[in-house]
Steps between C-alpha positions, in 0.01 A plus 500: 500500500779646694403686795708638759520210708875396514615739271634755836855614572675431852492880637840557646520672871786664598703405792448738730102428494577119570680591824205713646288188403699231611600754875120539528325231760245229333223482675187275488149521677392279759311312294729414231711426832293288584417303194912464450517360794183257515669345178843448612349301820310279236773462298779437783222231673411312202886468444528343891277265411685375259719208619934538496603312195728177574787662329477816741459232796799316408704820499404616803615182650846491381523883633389366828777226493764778416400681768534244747820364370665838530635553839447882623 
């Protein structure tokens, strides 16, 4: 029982096809745009929801001290 499956070489592409591909513009519909996009928003509001850790509060305090401690 050993099919094909796993059993395929790594093709190797020369160089100079890798530049045209990597020069070439990527470039998505407007509804995998969309979709992208719809997901980061859910991601990057669920993570403002979350609340600032103590540690992170506690760091941000002493900055603020610094700062006014430090003449300009």
């Amino acid at each position: 029982m050993t099919g094909e499956k796993g059993n395929k070489l790594a093709r190797v592409i020369p160089e100079e096809f890798l530049d045209e591909k990597l020069t070439a513009e990527p470039k998505l519909d407007s509804t995998s745009q969309k979709r992208i996009g719809d997901q980061l928003r859910a991601m990057y509001d669920e993570l403002m929801q979350q609340p600032v850790p103590d540690r992170f509060k506690e760091l941000l305090e002493q900055l603020d001290k610094k700062d006014l401690e430090t003449p300009e």
